[in-house]
BASERO-969344 format. One record per residue (C-alpha): residue number from 1; x, y, z. Coordinates in pm, whole numbers, plus 32768, in hexadecimal, padded with zeros to 4 digits. Layout:
<node><pos>NUM</pos><px>X</px><py>Y</py><pz>Z</pz></node>
...
//
This chain:
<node><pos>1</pos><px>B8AA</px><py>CC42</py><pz>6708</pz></node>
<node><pos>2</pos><px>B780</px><py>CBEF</py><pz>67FA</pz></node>
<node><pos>3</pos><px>B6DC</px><py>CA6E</py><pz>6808</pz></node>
<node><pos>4</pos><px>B563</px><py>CA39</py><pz>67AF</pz></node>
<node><pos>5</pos><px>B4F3</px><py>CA5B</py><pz>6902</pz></node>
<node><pos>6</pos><px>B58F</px><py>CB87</py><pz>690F</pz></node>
<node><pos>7</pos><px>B4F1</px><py>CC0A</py><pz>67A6</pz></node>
<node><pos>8</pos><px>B3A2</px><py>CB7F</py><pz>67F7</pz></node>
<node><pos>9</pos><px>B359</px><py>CC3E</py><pz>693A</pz></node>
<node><pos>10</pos><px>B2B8</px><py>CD61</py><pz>6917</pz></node>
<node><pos>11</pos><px>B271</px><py>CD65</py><pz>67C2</pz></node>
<node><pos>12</pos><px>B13A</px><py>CD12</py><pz>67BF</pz></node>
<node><pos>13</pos><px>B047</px><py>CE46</py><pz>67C4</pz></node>
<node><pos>14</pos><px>AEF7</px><py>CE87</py><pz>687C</pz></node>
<node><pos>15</pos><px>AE8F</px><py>CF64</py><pz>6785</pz></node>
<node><pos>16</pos><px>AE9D</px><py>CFE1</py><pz>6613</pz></node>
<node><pos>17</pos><px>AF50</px><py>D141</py><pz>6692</pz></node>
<node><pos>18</pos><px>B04A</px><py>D08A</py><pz>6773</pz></node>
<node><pos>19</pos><px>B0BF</px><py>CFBB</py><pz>6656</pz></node>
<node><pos>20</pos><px>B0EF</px><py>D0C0</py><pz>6556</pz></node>
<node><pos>21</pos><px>B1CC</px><py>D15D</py><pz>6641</pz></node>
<node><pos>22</pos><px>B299</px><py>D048</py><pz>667E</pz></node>
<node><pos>23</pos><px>B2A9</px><py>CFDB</py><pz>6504</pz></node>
<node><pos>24</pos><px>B2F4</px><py>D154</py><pz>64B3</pz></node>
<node><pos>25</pos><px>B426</px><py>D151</py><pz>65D3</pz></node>
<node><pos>26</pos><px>B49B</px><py>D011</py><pz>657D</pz></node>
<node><pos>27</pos><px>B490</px><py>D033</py><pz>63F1</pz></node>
<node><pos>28</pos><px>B511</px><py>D18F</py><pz>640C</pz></node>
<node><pos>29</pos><px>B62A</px><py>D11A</py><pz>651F</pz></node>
<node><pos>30</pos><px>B6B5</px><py>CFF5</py><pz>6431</pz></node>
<node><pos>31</pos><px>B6E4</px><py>D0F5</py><pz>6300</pz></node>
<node><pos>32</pos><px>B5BC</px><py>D0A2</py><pz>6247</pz></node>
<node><pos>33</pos><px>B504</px><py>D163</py><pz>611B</pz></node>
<node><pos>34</pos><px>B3AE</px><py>D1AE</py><pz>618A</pz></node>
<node><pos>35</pos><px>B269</px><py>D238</py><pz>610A</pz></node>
<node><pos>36</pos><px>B127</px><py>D257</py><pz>617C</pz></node>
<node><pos>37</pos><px>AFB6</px><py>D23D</py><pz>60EB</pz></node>
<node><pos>38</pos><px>AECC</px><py>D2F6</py><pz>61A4</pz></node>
<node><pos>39</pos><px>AD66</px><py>D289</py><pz>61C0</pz></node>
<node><pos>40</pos><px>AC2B</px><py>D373</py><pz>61A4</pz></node>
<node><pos>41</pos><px>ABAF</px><py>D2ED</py><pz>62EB</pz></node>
<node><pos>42</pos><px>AC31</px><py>D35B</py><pz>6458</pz></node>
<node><pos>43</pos><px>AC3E</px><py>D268</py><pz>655E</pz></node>
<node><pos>44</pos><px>AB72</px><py>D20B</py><pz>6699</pz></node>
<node><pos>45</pos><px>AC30</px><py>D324</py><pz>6779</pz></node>
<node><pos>46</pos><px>AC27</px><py>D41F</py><pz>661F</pz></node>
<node><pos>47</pos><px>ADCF</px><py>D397</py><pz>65CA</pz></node>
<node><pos>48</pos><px>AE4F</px><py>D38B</py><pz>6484</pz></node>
<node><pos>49</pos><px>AE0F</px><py>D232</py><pz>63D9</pz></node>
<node><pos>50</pos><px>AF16</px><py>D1B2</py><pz>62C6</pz></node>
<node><pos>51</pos><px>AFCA</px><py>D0A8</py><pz>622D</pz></node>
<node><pos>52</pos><px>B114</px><py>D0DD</py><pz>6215</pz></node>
<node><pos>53</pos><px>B236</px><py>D023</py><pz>6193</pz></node>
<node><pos>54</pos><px>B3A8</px><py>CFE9</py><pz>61BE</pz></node>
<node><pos>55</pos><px>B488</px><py>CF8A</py><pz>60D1</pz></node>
<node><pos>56</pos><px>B5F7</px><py>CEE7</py><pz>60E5</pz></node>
<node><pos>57</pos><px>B6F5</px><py>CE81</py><pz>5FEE</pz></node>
<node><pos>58</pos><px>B734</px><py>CEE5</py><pz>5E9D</pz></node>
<node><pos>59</pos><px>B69A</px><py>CFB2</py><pz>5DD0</pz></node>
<node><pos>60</pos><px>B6FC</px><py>CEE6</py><pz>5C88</pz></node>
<node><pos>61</pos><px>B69D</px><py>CD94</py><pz>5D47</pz></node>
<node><pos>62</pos><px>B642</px><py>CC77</py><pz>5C50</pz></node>
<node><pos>63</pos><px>B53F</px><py>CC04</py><pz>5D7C</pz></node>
<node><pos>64</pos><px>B44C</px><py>CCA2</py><pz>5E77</pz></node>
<node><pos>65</pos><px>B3ED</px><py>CBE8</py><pz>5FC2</pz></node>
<node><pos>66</pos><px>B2B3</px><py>CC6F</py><pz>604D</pz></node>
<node><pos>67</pos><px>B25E</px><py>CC70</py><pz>61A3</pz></node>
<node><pos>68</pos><px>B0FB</px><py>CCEB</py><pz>61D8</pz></node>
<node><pos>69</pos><px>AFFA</px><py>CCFB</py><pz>62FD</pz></node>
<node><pos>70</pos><px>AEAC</px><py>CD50</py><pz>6319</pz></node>
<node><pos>71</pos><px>ADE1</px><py>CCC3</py><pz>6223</pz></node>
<node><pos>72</pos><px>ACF3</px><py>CCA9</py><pz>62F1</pz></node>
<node><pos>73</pos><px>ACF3</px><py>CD9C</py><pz>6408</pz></node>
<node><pos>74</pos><px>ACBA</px><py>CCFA</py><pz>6551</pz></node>
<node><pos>75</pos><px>ADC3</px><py>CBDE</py><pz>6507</pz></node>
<node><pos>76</pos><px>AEE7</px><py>CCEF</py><pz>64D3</pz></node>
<node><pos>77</pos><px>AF1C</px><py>CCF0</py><pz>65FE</pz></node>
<node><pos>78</pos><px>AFDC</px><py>CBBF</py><pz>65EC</pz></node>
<node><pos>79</pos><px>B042</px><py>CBF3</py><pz>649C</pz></node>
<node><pos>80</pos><px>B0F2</px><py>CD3C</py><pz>6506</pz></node>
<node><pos>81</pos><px>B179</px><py>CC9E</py><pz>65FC</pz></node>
<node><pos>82</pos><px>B221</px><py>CBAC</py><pz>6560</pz></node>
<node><pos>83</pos><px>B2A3</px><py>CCE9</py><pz>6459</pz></node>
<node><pos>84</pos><px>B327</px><py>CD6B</py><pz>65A8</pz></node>
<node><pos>85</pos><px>B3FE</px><py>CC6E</py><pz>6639</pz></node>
<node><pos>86</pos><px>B46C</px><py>CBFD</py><pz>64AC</pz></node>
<node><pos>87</pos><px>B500</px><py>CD9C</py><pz>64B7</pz></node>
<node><pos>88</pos><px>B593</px><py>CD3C</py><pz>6616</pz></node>
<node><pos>89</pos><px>B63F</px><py>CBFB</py><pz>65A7</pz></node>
<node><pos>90</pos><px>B6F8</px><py>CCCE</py><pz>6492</pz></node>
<node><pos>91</pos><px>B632</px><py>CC05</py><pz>636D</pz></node>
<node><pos>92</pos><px>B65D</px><py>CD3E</py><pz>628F</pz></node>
<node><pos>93</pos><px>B7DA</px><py>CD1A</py><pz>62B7</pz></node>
<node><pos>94</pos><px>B80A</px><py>CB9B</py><pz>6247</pz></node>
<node><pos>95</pos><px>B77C</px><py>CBD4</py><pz>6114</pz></node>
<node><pos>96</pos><px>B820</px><py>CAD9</py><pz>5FD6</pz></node>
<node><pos>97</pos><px>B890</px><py>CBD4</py><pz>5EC8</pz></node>
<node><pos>98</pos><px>B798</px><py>CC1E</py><pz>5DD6</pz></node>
<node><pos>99</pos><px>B67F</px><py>CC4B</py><pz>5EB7</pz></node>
<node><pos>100</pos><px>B5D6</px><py>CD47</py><pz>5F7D</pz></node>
<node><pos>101</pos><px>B4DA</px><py>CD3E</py><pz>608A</pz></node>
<node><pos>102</pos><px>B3B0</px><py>CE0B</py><pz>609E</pz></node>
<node><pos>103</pos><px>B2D5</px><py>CE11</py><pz>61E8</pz></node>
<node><pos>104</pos><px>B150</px><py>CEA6</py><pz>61CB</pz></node>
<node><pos>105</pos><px>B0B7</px><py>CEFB</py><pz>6300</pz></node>
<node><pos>106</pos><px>AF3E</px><py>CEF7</py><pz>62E2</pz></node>
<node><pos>107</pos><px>AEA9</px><py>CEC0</py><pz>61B8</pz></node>
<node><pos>108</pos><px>AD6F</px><py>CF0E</py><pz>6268</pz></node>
<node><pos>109</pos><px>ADB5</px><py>D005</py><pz>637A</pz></node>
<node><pos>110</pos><px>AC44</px><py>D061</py><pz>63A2</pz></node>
<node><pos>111</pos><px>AC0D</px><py>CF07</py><pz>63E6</pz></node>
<node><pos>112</pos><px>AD30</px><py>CEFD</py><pz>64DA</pz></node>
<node><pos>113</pos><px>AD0E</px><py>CFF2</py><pz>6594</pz></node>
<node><pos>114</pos><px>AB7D</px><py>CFB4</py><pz>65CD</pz></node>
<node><pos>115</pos><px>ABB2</px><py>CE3A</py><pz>65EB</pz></node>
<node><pos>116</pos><px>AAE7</px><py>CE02</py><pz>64D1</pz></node>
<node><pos>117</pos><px>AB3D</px><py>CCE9</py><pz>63C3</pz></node>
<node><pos>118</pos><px>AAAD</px><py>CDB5</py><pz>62E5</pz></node>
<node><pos>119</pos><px>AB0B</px><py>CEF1</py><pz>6236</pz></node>
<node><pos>120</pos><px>AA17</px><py>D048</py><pz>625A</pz></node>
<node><pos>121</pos><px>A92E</px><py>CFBF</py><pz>6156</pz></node>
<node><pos>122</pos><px>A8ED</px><py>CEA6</py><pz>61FB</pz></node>
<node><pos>123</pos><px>AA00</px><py>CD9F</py><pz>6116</pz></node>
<node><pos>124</pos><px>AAF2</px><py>CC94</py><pz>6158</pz></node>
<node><pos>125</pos><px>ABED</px><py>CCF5</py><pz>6086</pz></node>
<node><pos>126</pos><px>AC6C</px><py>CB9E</py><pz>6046</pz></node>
<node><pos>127</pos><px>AAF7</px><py>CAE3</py><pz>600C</pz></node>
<node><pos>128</pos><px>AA71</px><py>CBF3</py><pz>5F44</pz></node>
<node><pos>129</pos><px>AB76</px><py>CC15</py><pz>5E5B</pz></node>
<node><pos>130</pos><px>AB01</px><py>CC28</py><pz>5CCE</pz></node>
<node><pos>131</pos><px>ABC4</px><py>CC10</py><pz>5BDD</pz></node>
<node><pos>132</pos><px>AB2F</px><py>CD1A</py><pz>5AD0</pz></node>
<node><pos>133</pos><px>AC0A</px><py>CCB7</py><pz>59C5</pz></node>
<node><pos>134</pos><px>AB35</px><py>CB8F</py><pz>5991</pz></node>
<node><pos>135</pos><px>A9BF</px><py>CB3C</py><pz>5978</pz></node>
<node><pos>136</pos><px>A921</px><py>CB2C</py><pz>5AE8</pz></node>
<node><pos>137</pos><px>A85F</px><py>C9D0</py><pz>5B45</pz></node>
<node><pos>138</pos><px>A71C</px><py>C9FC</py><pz>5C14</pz></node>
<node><pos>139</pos><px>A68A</px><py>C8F4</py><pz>5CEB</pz></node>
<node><pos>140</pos><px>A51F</px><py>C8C0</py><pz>5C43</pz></node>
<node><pos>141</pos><px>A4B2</px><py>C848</py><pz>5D9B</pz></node>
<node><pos>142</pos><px>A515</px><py>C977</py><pz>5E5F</pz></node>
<node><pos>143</pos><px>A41C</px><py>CA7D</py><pz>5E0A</pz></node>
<node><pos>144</pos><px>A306</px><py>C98D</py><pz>5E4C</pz></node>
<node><pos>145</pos><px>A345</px><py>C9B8</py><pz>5F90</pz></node>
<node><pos>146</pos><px>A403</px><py>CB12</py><pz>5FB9</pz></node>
<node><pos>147</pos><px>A35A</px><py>CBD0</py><pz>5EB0</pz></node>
<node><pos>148</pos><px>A432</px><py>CD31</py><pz>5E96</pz></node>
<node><pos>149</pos><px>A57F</px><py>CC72</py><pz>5ED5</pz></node>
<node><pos>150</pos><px>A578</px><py>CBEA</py><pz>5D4E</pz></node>
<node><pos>151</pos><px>A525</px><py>CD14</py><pz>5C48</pz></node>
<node><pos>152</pos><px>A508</px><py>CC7C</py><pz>5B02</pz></node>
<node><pos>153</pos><px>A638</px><py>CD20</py><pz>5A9F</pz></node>
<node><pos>154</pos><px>A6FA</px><py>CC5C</py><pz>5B5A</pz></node>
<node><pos>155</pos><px>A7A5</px><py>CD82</py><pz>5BCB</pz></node>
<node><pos>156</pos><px>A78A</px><py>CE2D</py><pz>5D1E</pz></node>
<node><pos>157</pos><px>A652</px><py>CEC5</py><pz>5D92</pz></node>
<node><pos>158</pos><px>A64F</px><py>D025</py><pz>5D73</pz></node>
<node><pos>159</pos><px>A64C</px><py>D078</py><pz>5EF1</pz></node>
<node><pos>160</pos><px>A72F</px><py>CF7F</py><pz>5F14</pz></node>
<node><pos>161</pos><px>A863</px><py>D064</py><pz>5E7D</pz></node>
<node><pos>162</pos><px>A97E</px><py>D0EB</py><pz>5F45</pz></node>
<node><pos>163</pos><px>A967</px><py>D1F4</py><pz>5FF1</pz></node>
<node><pos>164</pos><px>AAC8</px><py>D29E</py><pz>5F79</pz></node>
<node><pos>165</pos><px>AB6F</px><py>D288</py><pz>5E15</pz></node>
<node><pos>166</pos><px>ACBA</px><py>D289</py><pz>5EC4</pz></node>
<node><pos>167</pos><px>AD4E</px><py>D220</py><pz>5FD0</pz></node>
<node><pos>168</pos><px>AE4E</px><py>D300</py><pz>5FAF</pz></node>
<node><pos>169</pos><px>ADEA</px><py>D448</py><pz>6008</pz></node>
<node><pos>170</pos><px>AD5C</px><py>D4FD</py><pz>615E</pz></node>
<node><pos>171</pos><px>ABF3</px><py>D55A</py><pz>615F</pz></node>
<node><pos>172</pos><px>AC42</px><py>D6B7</py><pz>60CC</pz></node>
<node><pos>173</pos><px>ACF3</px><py>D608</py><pz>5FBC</pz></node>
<node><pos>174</pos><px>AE5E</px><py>D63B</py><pz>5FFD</pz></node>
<node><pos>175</pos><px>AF64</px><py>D51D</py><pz>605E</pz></node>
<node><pos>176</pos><px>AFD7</px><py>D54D</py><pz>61A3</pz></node>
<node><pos>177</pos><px>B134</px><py>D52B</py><pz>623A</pz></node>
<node><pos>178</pos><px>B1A9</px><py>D3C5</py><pz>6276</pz></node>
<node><pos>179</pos><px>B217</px><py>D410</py><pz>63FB</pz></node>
<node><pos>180</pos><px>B1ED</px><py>D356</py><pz>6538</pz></node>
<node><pos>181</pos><px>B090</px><py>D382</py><pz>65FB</pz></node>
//
């Protein structure tokens, strides 16, 4: 078993394709489940951008811990990390029984691996969130001074949509292979 020092150095990436591979070796290496989620976009040197998760434990767990990174892009570099030296430090293999662990790598790997906290449509995932169940509240005052940012609606402007339906697929529309860049 190695100490923190040990777990924490080199685990932190420069860059959004040096940390999937790492996550991908050390997820894969420690005998986890994985899958991948491919995003439409490429990224800044044309690679492959994902999120991709790795699961441990039971299937029939009663509980699910999840260990995610990269809400917003440019801060998962830390977050990842931190998911790195956790994998190092065995964290996946002092589980309590009942419970299983599930890392996410880059919930926004466009805005990872451009450094953006934003996604490709310009949003911060976690300050943009709506919750469409629900009836959306508008800010009266807001389009008084940013007049296309409020339709009447409430809803999102129209140019304002995403881009891609699904995250999920390549640009021609297939899922691609979950493998290491």
């Amino acid at each position: 078993m190695i100490g923190h020092r040990e777990a924490l150095s080199g685990s932190f990436p420069v860059d959004y394709a040096a940390s999937r591979l790492a996550f991908l070796q050390l997820s894969s290496a420690r005998g986890a489940k994985t899958a991948c989620f491919t995003h439409p976009e490429r990224g800044p040197s044309g690679e492959l951008l994902a999120t991709d998760v790795a699961r441990f434990g039971p299937e029939d767990a009663e509980s699910l811990l999840i260990v995610s990174s990269g809400t917003h892009g440019i801060e998962a570099l830390c977050a990842a990390g931190i998911q790195a030296a956790l994998l190092k430090l065995g964290m996946q293999a002092k589980l309590p029984g009942g419970v299983a662990l599930l890392f996410v790598h880059a919930l926004n790997p466009y805005g990872f691996a451009y450094l953006r906290r934003t996604n490709e449509d310009n949003v911060d995932l976690n300050r943009n969130f709506l919750d469409h169940s629900g009836s959306i509240q508008t800010t009266p005052s807001i389009p008084k001074y940013i007049p296309c940012s409020c339709p009447k609606s409430g809803m999102a402007h129209p140019a304002r949509q995403p881009k891609h339906a699904s995250p999920a697929t390549s640009p021609s529309g297939a899922r691609e292979r979950c493998k290491p860049p």
